[in-house]
Structure formats: C-alpha cells, structure tokens
N, C-alpha and C positions, 0 to 999 in steps of 0.2 A: 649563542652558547659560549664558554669558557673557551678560548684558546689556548689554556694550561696545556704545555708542552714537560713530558715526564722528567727529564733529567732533573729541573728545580725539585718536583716532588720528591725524588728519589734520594738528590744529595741532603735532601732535610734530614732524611729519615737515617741516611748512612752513618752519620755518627749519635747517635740516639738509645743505644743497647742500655748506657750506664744509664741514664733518667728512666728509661722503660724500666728499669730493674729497681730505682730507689721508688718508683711509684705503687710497682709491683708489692715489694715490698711492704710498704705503704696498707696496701688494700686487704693482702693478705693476713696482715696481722689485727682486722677487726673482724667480730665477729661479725658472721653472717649467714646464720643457717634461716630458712625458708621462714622459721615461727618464730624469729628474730628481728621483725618491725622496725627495733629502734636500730640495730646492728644494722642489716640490710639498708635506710637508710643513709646512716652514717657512710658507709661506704659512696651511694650517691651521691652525697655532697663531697667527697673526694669527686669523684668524677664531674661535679657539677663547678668545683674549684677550679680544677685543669680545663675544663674547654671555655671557661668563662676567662681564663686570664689568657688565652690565644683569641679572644674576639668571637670565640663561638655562641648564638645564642643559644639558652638552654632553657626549658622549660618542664616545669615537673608538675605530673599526672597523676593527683592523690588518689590512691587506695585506702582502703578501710581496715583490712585484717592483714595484709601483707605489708611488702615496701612499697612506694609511692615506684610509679614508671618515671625515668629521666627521658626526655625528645631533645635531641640535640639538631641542630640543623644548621646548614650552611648554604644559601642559596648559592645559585650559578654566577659565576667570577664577572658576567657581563649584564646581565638581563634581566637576571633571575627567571633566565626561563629557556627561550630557544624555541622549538617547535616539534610538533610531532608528538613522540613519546620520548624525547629530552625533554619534555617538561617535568615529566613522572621521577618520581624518589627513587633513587638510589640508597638503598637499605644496609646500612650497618645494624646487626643485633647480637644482642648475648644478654645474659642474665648476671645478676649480682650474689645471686645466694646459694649459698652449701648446703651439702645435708649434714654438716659437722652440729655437737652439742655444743651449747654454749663454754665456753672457758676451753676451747682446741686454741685456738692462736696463742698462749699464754702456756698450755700442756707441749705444742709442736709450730713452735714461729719459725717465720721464714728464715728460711738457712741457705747458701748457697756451696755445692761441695763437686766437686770434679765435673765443672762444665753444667751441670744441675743446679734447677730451685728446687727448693721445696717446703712442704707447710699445705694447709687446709685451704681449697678451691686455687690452687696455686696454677693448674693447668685448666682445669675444667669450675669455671672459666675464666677467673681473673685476668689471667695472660691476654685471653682473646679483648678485653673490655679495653686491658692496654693498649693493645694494638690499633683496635678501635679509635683510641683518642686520638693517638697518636698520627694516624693514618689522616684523620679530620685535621687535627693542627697543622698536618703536614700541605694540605692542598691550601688551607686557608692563608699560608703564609705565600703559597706559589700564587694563590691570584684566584683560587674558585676550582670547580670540576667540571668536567663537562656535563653539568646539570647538578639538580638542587642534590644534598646530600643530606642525609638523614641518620645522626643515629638514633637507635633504641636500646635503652639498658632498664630491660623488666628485674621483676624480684622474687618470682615465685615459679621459675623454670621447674626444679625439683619436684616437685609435689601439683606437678599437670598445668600450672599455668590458672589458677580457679580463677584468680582478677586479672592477671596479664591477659589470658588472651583476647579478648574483645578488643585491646590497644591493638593486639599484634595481630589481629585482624583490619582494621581499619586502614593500618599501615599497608595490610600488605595490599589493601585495594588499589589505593594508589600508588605504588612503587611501580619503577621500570625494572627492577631487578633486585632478589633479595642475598645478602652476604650473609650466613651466622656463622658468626666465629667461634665456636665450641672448637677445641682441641684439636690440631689436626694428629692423626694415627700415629701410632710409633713408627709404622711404615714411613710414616712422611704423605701419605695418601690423604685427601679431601673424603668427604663421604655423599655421594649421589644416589641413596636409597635408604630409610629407613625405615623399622616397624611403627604399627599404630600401639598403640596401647592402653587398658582401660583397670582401671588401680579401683577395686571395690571392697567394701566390708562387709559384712554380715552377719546379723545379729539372731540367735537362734535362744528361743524361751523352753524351758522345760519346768519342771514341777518340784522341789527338794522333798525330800524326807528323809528319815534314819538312816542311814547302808546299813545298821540291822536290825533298829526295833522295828520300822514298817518297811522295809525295800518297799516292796510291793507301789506302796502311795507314790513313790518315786515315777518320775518322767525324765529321762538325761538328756538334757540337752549337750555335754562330751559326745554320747555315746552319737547323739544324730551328726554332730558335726563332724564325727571319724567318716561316718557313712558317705556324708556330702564329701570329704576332700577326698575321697576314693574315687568317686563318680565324675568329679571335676578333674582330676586330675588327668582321666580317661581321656577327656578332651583332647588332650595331646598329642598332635598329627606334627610331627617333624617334617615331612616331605612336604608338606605345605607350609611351613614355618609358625605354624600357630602353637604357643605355648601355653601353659596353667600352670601357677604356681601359686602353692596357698603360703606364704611368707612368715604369716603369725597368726599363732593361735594364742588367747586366754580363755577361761573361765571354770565354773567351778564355785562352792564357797568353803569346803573343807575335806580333808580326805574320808570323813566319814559321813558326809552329805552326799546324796542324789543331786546331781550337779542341774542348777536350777537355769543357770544361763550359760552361754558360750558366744565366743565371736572369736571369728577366723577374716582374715585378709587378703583378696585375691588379686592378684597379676595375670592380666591376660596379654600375648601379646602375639602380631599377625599383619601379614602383608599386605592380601588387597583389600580390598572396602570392604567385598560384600562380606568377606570372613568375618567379619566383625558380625554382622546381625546373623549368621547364622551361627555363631558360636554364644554369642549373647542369649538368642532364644535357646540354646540346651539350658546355657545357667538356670537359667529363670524356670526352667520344667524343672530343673534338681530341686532349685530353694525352695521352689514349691510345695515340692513334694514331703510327708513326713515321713521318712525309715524307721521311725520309732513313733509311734501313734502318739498323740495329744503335745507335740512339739508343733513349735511355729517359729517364723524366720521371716526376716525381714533386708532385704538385699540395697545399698546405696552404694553410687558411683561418687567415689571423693576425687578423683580426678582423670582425667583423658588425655590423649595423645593423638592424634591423626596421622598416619604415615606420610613418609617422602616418598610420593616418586615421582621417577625424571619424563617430563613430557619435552619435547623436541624444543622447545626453547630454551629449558635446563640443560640438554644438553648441548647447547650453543655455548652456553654459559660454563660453562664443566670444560669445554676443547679449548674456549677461551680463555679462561684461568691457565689451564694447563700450559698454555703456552708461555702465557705472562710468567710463570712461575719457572718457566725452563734459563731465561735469560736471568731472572734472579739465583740459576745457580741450581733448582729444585726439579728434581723426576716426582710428576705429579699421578699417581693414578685414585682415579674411582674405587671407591668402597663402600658394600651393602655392612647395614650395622644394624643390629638385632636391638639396640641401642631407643631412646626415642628425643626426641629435642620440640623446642619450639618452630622448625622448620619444616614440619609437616603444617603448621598452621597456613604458614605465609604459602607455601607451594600448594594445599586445599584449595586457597582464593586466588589461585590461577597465575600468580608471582614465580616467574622464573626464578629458582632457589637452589643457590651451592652451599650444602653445609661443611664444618669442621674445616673451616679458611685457616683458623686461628694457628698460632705459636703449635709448637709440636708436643707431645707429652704423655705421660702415660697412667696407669695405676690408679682411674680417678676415682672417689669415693673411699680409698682405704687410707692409710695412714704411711701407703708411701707413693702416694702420690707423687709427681717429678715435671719438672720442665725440662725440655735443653735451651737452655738459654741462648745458643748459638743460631736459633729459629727465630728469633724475634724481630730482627731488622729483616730479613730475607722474605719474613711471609707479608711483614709489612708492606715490604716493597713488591712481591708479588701481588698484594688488593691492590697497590696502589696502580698499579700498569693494571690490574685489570680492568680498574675502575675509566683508567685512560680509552679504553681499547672496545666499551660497549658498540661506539660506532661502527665500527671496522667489524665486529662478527653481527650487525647487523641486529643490534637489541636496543 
C-alpha cells in the first residue's frame, strides 16, 4: 500500500482556494441541465482536461441520451494494490448536471459577493466535482493513496440516474468505501440517512365532446385525474415520513371541450424499503381504478431513488470523517435529508457510504443558490485525512 503520509496531501491542497474557484467558475458557467447532452458533456471534458494534465488516467463511459460517465482513477502509490480490502476502490462521486433551463449560465453566471459563489449548480454540485479533482491531484502529486482511488462523475443525478446508475452500481461493487460529495448542509453537517424516491407519470384517456351541444357524450379525463390526486394524496403518513406529491398537472383540449386526456406527475418519497411496495401497491389500486366510468390510465416510473441508510460500517465511516474533519478546523454532525442523491445506490450494494462530504452551501435548485467559498480547502482536506485514515477505523 501507499505510504502517503498527510501533511504533503494537505499542504497541496492549503493554497488551492483561488484555482478551485477559477475552475469552478469555469464549470459553472456552461450549461448543464440533465437533457443537456451536449452541455453536460462539455463540462466533462473540463473535468477530463484537469485530471488528465495532473497525470490522472481518465476514461469515459458513453451514454446514449444523457452525458457520457467520466472514471477517473489513480492506482495505489506502490503496488497498485496492497492486500485485503485495500485493494477495493475508494469512491469519489458526484454528478455533472442541473436542473437549470438552457441559457441560465448566460441569465445568472458565476459571481462571487461577500465570502459567497454563486450561479446555476454552483453548490449542488459543481463545488463538490471540484473538490473531487482536486482531492485526486492532490494525492497523485504526494505519491498515491492508500489504495486504488476512483473517481465518478455521472450526468443524470437529477432526474433518477436512468443511464448512470447501472455505472454507479458496478462501482459500488467493488469499492472499499463510497464518498459523494453533494453539498455539505448549511449546518456544515454531512448527511448519513436519506429518502428513497419514485418520480412517476400518468397518463389518463377520457372521451371529448361539446360542454354544451352533447355534455352527455363527454368522459373527463380532468375530472378522473382531480379524483386520483385526492386519493393519492391521502397517501400521506408523515409519522412514517412517506410523502405524495402530484407536482404537475396538464391536460384538456379547450375550455369548451369534455377534456379528452390528462397527465399528472407523481413524487413519492419514504424511508424504509418495504414503504416503498406498500405504498406502490395503493398507487396502482388508485390508477386502476376509474372514478369516472369509461376513463383509462396508464401509470410509468421515469425515475427512482433508493434510500441511504447507515449500516455499521457507514457508521465507522461517519465517526471517521468526523474526526478528520475536526482537525481541519470542522464540527461535523449527521443529517437525515428528505432529499435523494445517488448514494442510496452505492450504500443498496452494500458500499459503506458518507454523503454531502462536498464544499458547504445552500438554496440548491432556485436561483439563489450559494457557496461559501471559505469551505472549499477545509472539506478538501477533511476527504483527504479521511481518505488517509480508512486503516485506522478499520475499513
């Protein structure tokens, strides 16, 4: 194994804020929302520029409707390997894409204003992809890690991961340990527990006619789809944290049409497993069901989430950060997040998995979105001692 000793990783990393900041910048200002290919992308070849010109191999993982996956990788500083479970990946992850419209970076580019970034996927998650590189340049220049290092930079976090995750699966098979750097809280807090969540559509058929030469001939598809987000909505058990939210409604073809079709969009979202197939099977009794005779519905899942949660290696990994994170200066605690990330993938296939490592920040998805930029060498150097320190908590 690597005998990288931290101080070299650490003083890499100590003067590093301004380049993390012109890269940031850099990233933040191309488009990249999830149905952004060419954007999403683009941005990967920035990130495919910088670890290729620190000596990191890099390799990309073509997708078809999304962004292509970036694998970055850095074997062990002596061996390439070691024994045991240091031979297993060490997982850096985060995603490349927004859920911004095309032409935000151009409407709201990165600006920096009292200790603050800001601009489109500037916390969530550009910062953390930063960190990421930089974390990798950082050992690569000290001599290696203690064991193989791996990053992952998928492209379609936002929208459930349809082509990522089968990669970020695979990955997480073989990993010793998984990092995703999504955003750490405004608290300053990492996150050790997430919801699952299942992002559906459905599409309900009804009959048109007059609203007043024939009403009658009419079938409303409106009217069944009020009925269904009443009944779905019902779903709703807070004490158990399971949510329903129908998000968007169309349809209709005129206001003096018998509305012939409709579609509505659900968000479900829920903690432990089994919640999932029992709140699944009510859907599927609702959409079943017609509340208005001669309607039909057709229900698809456009994306999923798996939940985090922390099994006793995670939390080796969670006391372990913590600590690392205290000599960088950082009061780390645990946070449940209603939230969902790629890090319910890797910790499903059994990968000890700390989320929300990344830079600090807050407001993600709206238009004020924020970094504090003052987080960015600090959380750095927190992965990087943590990444030091898997022997020592016995991972």
């Amino acid at each position: 194994m690597s005998t990288t000793t931290e101080q070299p990783v650490l003083d890499w990393l100590a003067g590093r804020q301004g380049e993390m900041l012109a890269l940031l910048e850099a990233m933040v200002n191309i488009d990249g929302g999830s149905y952004d290919k060419a954007g999403v992308d683009a941005v990967g070849q920035q990130v495919r520029r910088f670890l290729e010109a620190h000596g990191i191999a890099v390799e990309t993982l073509p997708q078809s409707r999304f962004g292509d996956c970036i694998r970055a990788s850095l074997p062990d500083g002596e061996d390439g390997g070691g024994e045991g479970n240091a031979r297993r990946n060490i997982v850096l992850m985060g995603h490349r894409d927004t859920v911004f419209p095309k032409g935000e970076p151009e409407r709201r580019p990165f600006r920096l204003e009292n200790g603050r970034a800001y601009g489109p996927g500037v916390a969530d998650m550009k910062a953390g992809l930063v960190m990421n590189m930089f974390v990798m340049a950082a050992f690569k220049a000290a001599g290696g890690a203690p064991g193989p290092l791996v990053g992952l930079f998928t492209a379609d976090e936002e929208i459930g991961s349809p082509e990522g995750r089968p990669v970020i699966e695979a990955e997480a098979r073989r990993a010793r340990v998984v990092f995703n750097s999504e955003p750490g809280r405004p608290s300053g807090g990492v996150v050790t527990g997430r919801k699952g969540g299942v992002f559906m559509v459905v599409d309900i058929e009804g009959r048109a006619a007059h609203s007043g030469g024939n009403f009658e001939e009419g079938i409303s598809a409106i009217g069944e789809m009020a009925q269904k987000i009443t009944a779905i909505h019902a779903l709703t058990d807070l004490k158990r944290g399971i949510t329903l939210n129908v998000g968007l409604v169309s349809g209709g073809q005129s206001v003096n049409t018998v509305a012939p079709q409709a579609q509505m969009q659900i968000d479900l979202r829920y903690v432990e497993p089994a919640d999932r197939e029992e709140v699944m099977g009510k859907i599927h009794e609702i959409i079943g069901r017609s509340f208005v005779p001669g309607t039909r519905a057709n229900l698809t899942i456009r994306g999923e989430f798996l939940p985090l949660t922390q099994t006793p290696a995670a939390g080796r990994v969670f006391q372990m950060y913590r600590e690392a994170a205290a000599e960088s200066g950082l009061s780390i605690t645990g946070e449940f997040s209603g939230g969902c990330a790629d890090s319910g993938f890797t910790a499903a296939m059994g990968a000890p998995t700390l989320c929300a490592v990344g830079p600090v920040g807050g407001k993600a998805h709206s238009p004020d979105e924020y970094l504090e930029v003052a987080s960015l060498v600090p959380r750095a150097q927190a992965l990087a001692r943590a990444i030091l320190r898997l022997d020592r908590a016995g991972l």
